[in-house]
C-alpha distance (Angstrom), angle and dihedral (degrees) to the residues before:
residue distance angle dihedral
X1 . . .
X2 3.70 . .
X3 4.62 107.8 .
X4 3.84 100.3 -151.7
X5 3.98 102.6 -129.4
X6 3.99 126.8 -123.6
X7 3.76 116.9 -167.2
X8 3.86 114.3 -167.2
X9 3.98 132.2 179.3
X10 3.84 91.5 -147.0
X11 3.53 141.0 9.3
X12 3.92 141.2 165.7
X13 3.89 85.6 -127.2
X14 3.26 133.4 -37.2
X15 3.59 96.5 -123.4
X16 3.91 87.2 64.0
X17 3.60 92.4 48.6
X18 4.12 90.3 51.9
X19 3.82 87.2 51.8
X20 3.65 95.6 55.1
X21 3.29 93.9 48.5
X22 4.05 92.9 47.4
X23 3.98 78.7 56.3
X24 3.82 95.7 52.6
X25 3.70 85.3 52.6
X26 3.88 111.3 -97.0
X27 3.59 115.2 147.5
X28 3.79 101.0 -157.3
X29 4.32 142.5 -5.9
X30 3.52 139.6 141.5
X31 3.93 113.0 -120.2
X32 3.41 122.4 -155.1
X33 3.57 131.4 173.8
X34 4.27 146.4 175.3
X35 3.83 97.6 -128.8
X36 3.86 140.4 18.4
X37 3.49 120.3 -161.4
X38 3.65 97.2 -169.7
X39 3.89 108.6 22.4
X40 3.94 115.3 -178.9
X41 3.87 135.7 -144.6
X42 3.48 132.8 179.3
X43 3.96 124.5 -44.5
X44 4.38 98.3 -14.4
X45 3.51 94.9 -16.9
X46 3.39 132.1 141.6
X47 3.49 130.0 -147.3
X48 4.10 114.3 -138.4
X49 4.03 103.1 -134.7
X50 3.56 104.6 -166.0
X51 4.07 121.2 -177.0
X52 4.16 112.3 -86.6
X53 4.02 95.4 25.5
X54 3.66 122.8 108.9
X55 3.52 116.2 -106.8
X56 4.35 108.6 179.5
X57 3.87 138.7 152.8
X58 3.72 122.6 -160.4
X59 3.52 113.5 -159.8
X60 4.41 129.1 -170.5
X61 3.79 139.8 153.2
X62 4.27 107.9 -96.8
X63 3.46 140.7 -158.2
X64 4.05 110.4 -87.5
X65 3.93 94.8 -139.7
X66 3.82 91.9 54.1
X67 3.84 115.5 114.4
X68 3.91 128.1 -121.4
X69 3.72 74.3 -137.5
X70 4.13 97.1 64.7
X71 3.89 95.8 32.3
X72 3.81 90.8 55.1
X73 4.04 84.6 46.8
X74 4.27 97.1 48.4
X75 3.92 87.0 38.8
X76 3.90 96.2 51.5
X77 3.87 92.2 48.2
X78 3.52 93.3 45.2
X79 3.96 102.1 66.9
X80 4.16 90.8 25.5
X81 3.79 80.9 58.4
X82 3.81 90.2 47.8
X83 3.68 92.0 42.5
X84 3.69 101.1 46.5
X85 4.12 88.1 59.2
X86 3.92 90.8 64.1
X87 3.78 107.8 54.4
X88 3.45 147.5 23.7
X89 3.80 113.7 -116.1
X90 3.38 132.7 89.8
X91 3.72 109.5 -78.7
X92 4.19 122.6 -155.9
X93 3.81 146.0 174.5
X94 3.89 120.9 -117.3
X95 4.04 95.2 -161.6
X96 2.67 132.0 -90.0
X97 4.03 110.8 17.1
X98 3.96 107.7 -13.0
X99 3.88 134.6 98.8
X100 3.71 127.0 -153.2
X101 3.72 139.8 -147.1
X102 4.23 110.5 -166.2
X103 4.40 83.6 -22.2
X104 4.44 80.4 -48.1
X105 3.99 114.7 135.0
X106 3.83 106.2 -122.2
X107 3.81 99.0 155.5
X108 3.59 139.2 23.7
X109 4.02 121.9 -171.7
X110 3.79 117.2 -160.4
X111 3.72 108.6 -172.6
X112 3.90 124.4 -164.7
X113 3.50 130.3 -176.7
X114 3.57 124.0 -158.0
X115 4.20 135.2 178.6
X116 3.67 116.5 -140.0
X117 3.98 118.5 174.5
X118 4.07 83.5 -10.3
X119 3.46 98.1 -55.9
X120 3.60 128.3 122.3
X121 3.41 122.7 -133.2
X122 3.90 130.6 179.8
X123 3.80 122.3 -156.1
X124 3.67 114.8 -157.4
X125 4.00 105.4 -156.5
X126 4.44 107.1 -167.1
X127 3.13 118.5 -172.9
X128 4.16 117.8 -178.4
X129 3.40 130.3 174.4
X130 4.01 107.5 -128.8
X131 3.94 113.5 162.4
X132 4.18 99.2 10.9
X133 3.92 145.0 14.1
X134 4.09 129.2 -134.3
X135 3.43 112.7 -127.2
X136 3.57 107.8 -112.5
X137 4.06 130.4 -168.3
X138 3.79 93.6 -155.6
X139 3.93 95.7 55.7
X140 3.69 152.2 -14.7
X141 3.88 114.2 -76.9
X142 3.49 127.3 -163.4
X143 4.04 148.7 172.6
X144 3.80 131.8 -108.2
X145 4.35 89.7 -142.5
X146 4.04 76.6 65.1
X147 3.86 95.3 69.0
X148 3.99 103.6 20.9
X149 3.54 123.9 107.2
X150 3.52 93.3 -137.8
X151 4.03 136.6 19.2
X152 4.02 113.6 -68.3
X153 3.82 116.6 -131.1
X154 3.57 112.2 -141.4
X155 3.94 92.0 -154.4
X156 3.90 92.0 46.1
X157 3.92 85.7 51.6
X158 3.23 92.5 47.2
X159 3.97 96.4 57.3
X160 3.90 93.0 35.6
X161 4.22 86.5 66.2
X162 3.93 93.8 38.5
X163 3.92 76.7 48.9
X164 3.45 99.0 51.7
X165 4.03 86.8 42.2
X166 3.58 99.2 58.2
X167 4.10 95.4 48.0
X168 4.00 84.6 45.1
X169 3.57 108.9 37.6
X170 4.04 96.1 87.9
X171 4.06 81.6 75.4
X172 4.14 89.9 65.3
X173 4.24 80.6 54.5
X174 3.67 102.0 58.7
């Protein structure tokens, strides 16, 4: 299944921007955009969107039985997957929504789900540092362009998860 793509210069967050559309009455997309001005993580946390990284939400209707549990699970191995291909470190989870590079933060996924008209939707908010880290008290941050063997594209990135979303997303249906 095809996500219909919307490119933006600047957004609050992307997750925001995949709700309102979800309200307007889009079923699915993949957002991605240069700049956030007010990023989200988990619980009150914000998301540090520094120039160069990627910054995307995928967004598609979901089966109501499926567990919080089993999304977080798909969604997690999904980018670590992705991530794992481009450089040569050791890459890890921090449970329940982060991925490591040598026990660095270079990804965060905050999902949501939402019902409109009695549909369930999941947004998938990803968040990966490419060409720079924030500086962060809580914990060491770091970049993928760090550990790759050769220069990281965001856009190429970009379409390689909304690839890997559209050939997997028939597993958030059953």
């Amino acid at each position: 299944m095809k996500l219909k793509k919307y490119l933006y210069k600047k957004v609050q967050s992307t997750n925001n921007t995949a709700i309102r559309l979800i309200n307007k009455g889009y079923k699915k997309g993949a957002i991605l955009t240069e700049c956030q001005s007010k990023g989200r993580g988990r619980h009150v946390n914000k998301w540090i969107s520094r120039k160069g990284n990627l910054f995307m939400s995928l967004f598609f209707e979901i089966n109501n039985k499926l567990s919080l549990k089993k999304i977080t699970k798909l969604n997690i191995a999904i980018i670590k997957k992705i991530i794992s291909k481009k450089v040569k470190s050791k890459v890890s989870i921090k449970l329940p929504n982060d991925i490591l590079i040598d026990k660095k933060k270079v990804c965060g996924i905050l999902q949501e789900i939402i019902f409109k008209n009695n549909i369930k939707f999941l947004i998938v908010g990803i968040g990966i540092n490419i060409f720079n880290s924030p500086n962060v008290n809580k914990y060491e941050t770091t970049y993928l362009n760090n550990y790759s063997k050769k220069k990281i594209n965001k856009i190429k990135l970009f379409k390689e998860i909304n690839l890997k979303y559209e050939k997997n997303i028939n597993f958030f249906k059953k």
